[in-house]
C-alpha positions in Angstrom: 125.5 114.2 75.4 129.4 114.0 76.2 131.1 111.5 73.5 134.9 110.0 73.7 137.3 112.7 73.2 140.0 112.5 70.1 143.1 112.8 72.5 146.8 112.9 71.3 149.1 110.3 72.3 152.2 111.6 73.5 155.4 110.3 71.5 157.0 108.7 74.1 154.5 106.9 75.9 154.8 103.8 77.4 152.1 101.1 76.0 151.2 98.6 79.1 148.7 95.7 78.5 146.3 94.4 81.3 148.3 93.2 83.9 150.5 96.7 84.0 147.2 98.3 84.0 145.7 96.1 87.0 149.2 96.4 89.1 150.4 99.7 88.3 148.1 102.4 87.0 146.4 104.5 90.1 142.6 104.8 89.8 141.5 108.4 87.9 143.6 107.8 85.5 142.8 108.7 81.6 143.6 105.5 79.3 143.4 105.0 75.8 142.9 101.7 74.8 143.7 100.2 71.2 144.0 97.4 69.2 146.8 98.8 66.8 144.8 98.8 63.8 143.7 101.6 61.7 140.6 103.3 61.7 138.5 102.7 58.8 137.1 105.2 56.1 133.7 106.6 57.6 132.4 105.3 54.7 132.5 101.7 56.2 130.2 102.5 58.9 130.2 98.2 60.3 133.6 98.4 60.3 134.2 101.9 62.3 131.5 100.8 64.4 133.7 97.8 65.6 137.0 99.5 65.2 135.5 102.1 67.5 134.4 99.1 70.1 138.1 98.3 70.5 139.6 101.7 70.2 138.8 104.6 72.8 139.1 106.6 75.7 138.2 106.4 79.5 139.3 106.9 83.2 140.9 103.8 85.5 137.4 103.8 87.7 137.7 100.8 89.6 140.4 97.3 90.2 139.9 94.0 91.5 142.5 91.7 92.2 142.6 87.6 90.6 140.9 85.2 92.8 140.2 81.5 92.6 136.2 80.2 93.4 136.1 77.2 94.3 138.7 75.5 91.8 138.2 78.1 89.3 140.7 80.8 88.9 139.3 84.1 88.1 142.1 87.1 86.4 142.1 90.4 88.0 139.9 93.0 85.9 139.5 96.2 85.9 136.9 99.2 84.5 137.1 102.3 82.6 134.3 104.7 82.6 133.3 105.9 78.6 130.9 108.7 79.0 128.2 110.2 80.8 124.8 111.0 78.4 121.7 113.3 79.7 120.7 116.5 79.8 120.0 119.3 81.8 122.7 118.3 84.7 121.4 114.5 84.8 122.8 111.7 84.1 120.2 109.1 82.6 122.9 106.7 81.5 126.7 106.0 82.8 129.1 103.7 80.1 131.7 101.7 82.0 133.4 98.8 80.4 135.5 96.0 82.5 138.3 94.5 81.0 140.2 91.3 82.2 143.6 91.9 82.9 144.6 89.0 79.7 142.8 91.1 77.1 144.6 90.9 74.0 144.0 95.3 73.8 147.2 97.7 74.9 146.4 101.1 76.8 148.7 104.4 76.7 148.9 106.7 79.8 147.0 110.4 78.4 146.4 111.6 81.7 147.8 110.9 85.5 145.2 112.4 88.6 147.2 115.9 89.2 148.8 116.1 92.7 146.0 117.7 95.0 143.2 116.5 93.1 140.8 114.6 95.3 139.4 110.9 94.5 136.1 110.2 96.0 135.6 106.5 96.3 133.3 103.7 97.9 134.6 100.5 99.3 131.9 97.4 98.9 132.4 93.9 99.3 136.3 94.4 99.0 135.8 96.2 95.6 137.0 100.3 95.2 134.9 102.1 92.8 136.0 106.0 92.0 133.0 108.1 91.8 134.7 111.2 90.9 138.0 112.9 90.8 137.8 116.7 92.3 140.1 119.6 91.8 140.3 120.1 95.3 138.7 118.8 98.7 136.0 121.8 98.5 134.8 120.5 95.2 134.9 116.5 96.3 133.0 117.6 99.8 130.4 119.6 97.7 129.9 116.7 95.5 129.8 114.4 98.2 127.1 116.2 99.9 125.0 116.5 96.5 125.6 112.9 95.5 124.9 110.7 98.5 127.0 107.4 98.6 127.0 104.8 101.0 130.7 105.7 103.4 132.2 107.5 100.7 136.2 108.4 101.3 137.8 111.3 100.0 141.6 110.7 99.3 144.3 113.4 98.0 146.1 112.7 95.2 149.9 112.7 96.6 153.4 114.3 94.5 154.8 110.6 94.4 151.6 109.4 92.0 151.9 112.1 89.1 154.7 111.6 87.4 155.9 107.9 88.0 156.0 105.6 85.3 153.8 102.6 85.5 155.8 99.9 87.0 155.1 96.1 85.3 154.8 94.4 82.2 154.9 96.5 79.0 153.2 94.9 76.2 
């Protein structure tokens, strides 16, 4: 079983809400999201429990833009993938949660995809959805040919994605 990992927040980070996230923030990313209150005594097991439901970890997995149906307007969202739980090398359950690009949380940067790392995605029905993200295009080919998705497109991560600060709206 693989649970959310205790990361530390680097000093100067840059705290982005939804929209940043959605416009700015390249898929593979690590993200920690929060609600900047603090974490209750264990004691108070309700109240971790929903502290914990607004406070976490997870990698930038997919994006979708806003769109209108019909005459209703729709705000872009976007998921993060929690964990993976099994055992013996499969994977009985995956936790993703989607946000809406208005959510009232705030995320922090931990982690940008390395230059050279590989992103092995699937495009359907105009959405992008990252399956993995390789240390190289050996591993992302041997995954590819273990785990067997529908067109899926193996992209290098480039120099000009590492480093850059997210560019929008900082919360």
């Amino acid at each position: 079983m693989s649970t959310i990992p205790n990361l530390p927040v680097a000093a100067a980070s840059t705290v982005l809400d939804g929209h940043a996230v959605v416009a700015s923030v390249p898929l593979g990313t690590l993200l920690r999201f929060f609600d900047g209150t603090p974490r209750p005594p264990e004691r108070f097991r309700r109240k971790l429990s929903a502290w914990k439901n607004r406070n976490g970890t997870g990698r930038l997995v997919e994006k979708s833009a806003a769109c209108t149906l019909g005459d209703r307007p729709f705000p872009a969202t976007f998921t993060l993938h929690l964990a993976n739980y099994g055992s013996n090398g499969t994977i009985v359950m995956v936790v993703n949660r989607g946000f809406q690009a208005t959510t009232d949380l705030r995320f922090d940067v931990l982690e940008r995809p390395a230059p050279g790392m590989v992103r092995v995605f699937s495009r359907r029905g105009g959405r992008v959805e990252l399956h993995r993200l390789a240390s190289d295009m050996t591993e992302a080919e041997a995954w590819m040919a273990k785990n067997r998705y529908c067109d899926p497109i193996a992209e290098i991560v480039g120099e000009d994605e590492s480093g850059a600060a997210p560019v929008g709206r900082a919360a």
